[in-house]
C-alpha positions in Angstrom: 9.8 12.1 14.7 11.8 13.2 11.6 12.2 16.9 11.4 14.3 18.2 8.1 15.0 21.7 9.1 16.2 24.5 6.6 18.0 22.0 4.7 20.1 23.1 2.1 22.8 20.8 -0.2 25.3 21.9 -2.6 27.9 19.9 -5.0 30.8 22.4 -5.2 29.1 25.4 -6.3 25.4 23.8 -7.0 22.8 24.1 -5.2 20.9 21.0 -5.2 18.5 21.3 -2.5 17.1 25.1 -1.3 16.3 25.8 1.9 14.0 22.6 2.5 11.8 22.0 5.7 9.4 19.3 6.9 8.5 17.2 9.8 7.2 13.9 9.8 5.2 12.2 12.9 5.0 8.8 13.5 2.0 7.2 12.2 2.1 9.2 9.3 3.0 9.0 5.4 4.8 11.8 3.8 5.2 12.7 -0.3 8.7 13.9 -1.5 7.5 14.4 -5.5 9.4 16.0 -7.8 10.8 15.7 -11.9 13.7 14.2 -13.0 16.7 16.1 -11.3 14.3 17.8 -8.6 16.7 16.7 -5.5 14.8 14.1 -3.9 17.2 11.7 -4.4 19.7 14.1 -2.5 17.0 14.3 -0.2 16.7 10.9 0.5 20.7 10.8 1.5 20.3 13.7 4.0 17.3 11.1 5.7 19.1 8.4 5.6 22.3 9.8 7.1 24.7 9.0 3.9 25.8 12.8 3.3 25.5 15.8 5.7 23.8 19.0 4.4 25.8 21.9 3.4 23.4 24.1 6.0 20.1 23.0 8.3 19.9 19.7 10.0 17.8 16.5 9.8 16.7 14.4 13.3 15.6 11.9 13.4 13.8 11.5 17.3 16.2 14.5 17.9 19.3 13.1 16.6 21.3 12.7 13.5 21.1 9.3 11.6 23.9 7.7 12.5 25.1 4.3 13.7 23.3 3.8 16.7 20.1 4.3 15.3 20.4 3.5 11.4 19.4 0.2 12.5 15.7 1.4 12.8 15.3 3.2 9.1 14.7 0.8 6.4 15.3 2.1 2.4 13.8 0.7 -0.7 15.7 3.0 -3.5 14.5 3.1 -7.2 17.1 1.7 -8.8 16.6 -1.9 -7.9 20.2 -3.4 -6.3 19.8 -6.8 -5.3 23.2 -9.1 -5.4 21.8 -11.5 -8.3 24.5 -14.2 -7.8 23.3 -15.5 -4.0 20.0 -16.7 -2.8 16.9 -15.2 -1.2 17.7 -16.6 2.1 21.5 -15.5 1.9 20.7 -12.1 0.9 18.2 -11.2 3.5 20.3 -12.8 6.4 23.1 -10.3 5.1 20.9 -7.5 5.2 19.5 -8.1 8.3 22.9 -8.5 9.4 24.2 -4.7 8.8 20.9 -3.5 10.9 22.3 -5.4 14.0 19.3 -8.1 13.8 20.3 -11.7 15.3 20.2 -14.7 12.9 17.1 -16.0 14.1 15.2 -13.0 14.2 16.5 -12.7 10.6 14.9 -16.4 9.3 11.4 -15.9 11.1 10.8 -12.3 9.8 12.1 -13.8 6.5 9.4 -17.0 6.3 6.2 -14.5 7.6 7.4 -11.8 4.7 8.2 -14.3 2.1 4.6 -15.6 3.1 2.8 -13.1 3.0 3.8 -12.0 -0.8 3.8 -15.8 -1.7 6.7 -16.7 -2.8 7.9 -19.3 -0.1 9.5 -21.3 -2.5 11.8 -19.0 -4.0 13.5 -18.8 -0.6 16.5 -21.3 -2.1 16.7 -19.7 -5.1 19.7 -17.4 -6.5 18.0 -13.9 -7.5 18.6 -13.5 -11.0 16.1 -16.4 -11.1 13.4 -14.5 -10.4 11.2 -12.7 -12.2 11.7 -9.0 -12.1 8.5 -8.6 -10.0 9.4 -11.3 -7.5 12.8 -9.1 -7.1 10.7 -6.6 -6.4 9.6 -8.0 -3.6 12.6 -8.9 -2.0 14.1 -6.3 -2.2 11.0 -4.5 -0.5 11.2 -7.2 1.9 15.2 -6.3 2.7 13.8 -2.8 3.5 11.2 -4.0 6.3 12.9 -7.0 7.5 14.6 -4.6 10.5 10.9 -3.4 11.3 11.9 0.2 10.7 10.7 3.1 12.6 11.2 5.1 9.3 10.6 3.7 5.7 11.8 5.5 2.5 10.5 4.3 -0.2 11.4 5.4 -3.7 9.5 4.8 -6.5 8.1 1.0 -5.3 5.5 0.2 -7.4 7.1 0.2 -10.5 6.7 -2.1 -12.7 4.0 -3.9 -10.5 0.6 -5.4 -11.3 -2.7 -4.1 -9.9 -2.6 -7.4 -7.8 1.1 -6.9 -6.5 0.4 -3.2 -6.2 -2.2 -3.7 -3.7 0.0 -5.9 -1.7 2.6 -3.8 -1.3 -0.2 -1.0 0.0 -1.8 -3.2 2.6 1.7 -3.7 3.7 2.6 -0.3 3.7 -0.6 0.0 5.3 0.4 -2.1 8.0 3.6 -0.4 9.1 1.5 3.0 9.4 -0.8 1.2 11.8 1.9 0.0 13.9 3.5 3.9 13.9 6.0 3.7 11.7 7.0 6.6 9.4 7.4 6.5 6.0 8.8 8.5 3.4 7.3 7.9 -0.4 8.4 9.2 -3.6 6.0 7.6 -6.8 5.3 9.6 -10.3 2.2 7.4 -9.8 0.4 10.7 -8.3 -3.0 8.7 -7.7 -1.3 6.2 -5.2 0.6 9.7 -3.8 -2.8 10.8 -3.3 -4.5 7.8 -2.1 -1.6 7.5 0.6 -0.1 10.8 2.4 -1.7 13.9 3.9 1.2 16.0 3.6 3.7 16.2 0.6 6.3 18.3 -0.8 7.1 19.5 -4.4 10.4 19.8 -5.5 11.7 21.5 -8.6 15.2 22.3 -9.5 15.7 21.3 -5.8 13.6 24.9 -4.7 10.0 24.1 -2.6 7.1 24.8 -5.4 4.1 23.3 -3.3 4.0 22.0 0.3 1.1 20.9 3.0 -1.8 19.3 3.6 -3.2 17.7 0.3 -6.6 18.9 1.0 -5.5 22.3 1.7 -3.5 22.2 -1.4 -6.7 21.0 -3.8 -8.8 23.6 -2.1 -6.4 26.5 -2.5 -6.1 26.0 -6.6 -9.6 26.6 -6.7 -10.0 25.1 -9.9 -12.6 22.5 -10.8 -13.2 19.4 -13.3 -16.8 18.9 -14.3 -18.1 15.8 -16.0 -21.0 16.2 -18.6 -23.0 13.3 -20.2 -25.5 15.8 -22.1 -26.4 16.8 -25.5 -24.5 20.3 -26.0 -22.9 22.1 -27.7 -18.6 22.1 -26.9 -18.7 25.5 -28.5 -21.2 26.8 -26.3 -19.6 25.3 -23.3 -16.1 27.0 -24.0 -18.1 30.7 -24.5 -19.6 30.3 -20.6 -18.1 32.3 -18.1 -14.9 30.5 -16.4 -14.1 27.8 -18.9 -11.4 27.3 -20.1 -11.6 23.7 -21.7 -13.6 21.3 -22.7 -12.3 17.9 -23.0 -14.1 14.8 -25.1 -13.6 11.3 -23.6 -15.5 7.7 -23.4 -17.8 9.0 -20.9 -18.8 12.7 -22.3 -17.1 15.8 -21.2 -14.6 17.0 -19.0 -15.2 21.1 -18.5 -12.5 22.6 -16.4 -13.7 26.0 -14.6 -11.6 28.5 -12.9 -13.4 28.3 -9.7 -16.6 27.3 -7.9 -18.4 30.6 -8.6 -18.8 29.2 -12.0 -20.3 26.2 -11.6 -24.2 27.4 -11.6 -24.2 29.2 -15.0 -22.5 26.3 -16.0 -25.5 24.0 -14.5 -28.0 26.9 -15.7 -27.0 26.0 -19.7 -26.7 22.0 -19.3 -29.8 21.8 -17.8 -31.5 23.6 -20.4 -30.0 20.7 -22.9 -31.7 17.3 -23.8 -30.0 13.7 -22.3 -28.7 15.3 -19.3 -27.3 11.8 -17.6 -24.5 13.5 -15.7 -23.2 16.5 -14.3 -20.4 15.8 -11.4 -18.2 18.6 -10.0 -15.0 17.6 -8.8 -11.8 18.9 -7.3 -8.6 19.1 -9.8 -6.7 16.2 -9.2 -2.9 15.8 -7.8 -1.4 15.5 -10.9 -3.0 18.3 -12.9 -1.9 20.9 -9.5 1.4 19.1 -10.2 2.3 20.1 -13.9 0.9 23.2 -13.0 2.5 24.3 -10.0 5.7 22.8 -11.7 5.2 24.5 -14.9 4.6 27.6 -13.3 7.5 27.5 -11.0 10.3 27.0 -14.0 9.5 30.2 -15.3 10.5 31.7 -12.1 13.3 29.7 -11.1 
C-alpha cells in the first residue's frame, strides 16, 4: 500500500505541494494530473523517496522509501535519460544492478522484455542508435526490469504510435494483474480515463478535484448530446439548459447543464426531419479538467 498523508512541500518559502492526501492499493492504478508547474513532479520525488516533505508522510507498506525497499519501486520519468554512449545490454545490467538484482536475473528479464516489444536485435547496440521510440522502450523497460511493487510512470506514451501505445498498455496491464501499483501522470486524459479509477488534480500544487472517476463525471452533472438532425442551431441554443452547440463531421455536439434537460431537448429534435442520432453522454475527463482547473485559478 502507498498512503501519501497530509503532504505538504515547500522550496524556501514556496509552497509547492498543499496539504496532499491519497492512498493507493495494490492492484490498482492511480492518476496524479495536473498543468505545467502543478507539483506532480515534486510529488513524484516524495514517492520515490528522493526528498522528504516539509510536513505529512508518505509509506510505502508502512514505511518510508528508503534503501531497503527502493529496490521494489520502478520510475519511468518524462524527461527521457538514457546514457546514449553504452549499449542496451550494458545499460539495463547497470540498472538492474542499483535495484540489488543478480546478473542473471538481470539478462533473462532483459531477453523476455526486449521480446516482447520486438526489438531483440538492438540488444548490442549503443542507444543513441535507436530510434527515439525504441528509446522509449528501453527506458520503460529499465523501469520494470526489477518487477516493481510500485510503478511511476510519467508521461509514457509520448511520442508513441497507436501500435506502440497499445503495447505499453497491455503491459501496464499486465503488472496491474499481478498486483502491482502504479502511479500515472499523462496529458493524454483519454488513456487517464481508460486506465485509473481514482485520480488527483493538482493546480498550483493545491487539490482541485480528487476520487473516483465515475463519482467525479456524475457530480459535474453536465452532459454532451450528439445530434444528426435537420435543426435549427439557433433554436437549439434558445432551449432550456444549453449552453452550446457545437458543429463537427458527424452533426452536433449540444452541451446541457444537467439531465433534467435532456427531454425538452428530445421533445424539439424529434419534432425535426432526418433524425439519425440523438446520444446523451457524460462530459468527458478532459472537459471536467479545464473546467475544474479554470475554475480553481480564480480562487487560488
Amino acid at each position: 500500500m502507498l498512503e501519501i498523508r497530509n503532504v505538504q512541500v515547500k522550496y524556501g518559502s514556496f509552497v509547492a505541494v498543499h496539504d496532499l492526501s491519497f492512498t493507493l492499493e495494490p492492484g490498482q492504478i492511480f492518476g496524479l494530473l495536473g498543468t505545467n508547474g502543478a507539483g506532480k513532479t515534486t510529488t513524484f520525488r516524495v514517492i520515490m523517496g528522493l526528498m522528504p516533505p516539509t510536513k505529512g508522510e508518505a509509506l510505502f507498506f508502512g514505511e518510508a522509501v528508503g534503501y531497503h525497499n527502493v529496490d521494489t519501486i520502478g520510475y519511468m520519468i518524462e524527461e527521457r535519460s538514457l546514457l546514449t554512449k553504452i549499449t542496451v545490454k550494458e545499460l539495463l545490467l547497470y540498472f538492474g544492478q542499483l535495484k540489488n538484482m543478480t546478473k542473471a536475473d538481470i539478462l533473462t528479464r532483459m531477453d523476455h522484455w526486449l521480446d516482447v516489444f520486438g526489438i531483440t536485435e538492438y540488444k548490442d547496440k549503443k542507444i543513441k542508435e535507436l530510434s527515439k521510440g525504441n528509446q522509449q522502450k528501453i527506458q520503460f523497460i529499465s523501469a520494470i526490469i526489477n518487477n516493481p511493487k510500485l510503478l511511476v510512470l510519467d508521461e509514457p506514451f509520448s511520442g508513441l504510435d497507436p501500435i506502440n501505445t497499445a503495447l505499453f498498455v497491455d503491459v501496464i496491464r499486465q503488472f496491474q494483474a499481478a498486483g502491482a501499483m502504479i502511479v500515472f501522470s499523462s496529458h493524454q486524459l483519454d488513456h487517464v480515463e481508460s486506465f485509473c479509477e481514482q485520480i488527483v488534480v493538482l493546480e498550483r500544487g493545491h487539490v482541485v478535484m480528487a476520487g473516483d472517476i465515475r463519482a467525479i463525471k456524475d457530480d459535474f452533472k453536465k452532459l454532451t448530446v450528439h445530434v444528426q438532425a435537420d435543426v435549427e442551431q439557433d433554436a437549439l441554443r434558445a432551449l432550456p439548459g444549453v449552453y452550446a452547440v457545437n458543429p463537427n463531421a458527424r452533426g452536433l455536439e449540444v452541451k446541457i447543464a444537467s439531465d433534467d434537460y435532456i427531454d425538452g431537448l428530445f421533445d424539439y429534435v424529434k419534432t425535426r426531419t432526418s433524425v439519425r442520432r440523438f446520444d446523451v453522454e457524460q462530459a468527458s475527463l478532459s472537459e471536467i479538467f479545464i473546467a475544474k482547473v479554470g475554475d480553481s485559478r480564480e480562487k487560488i
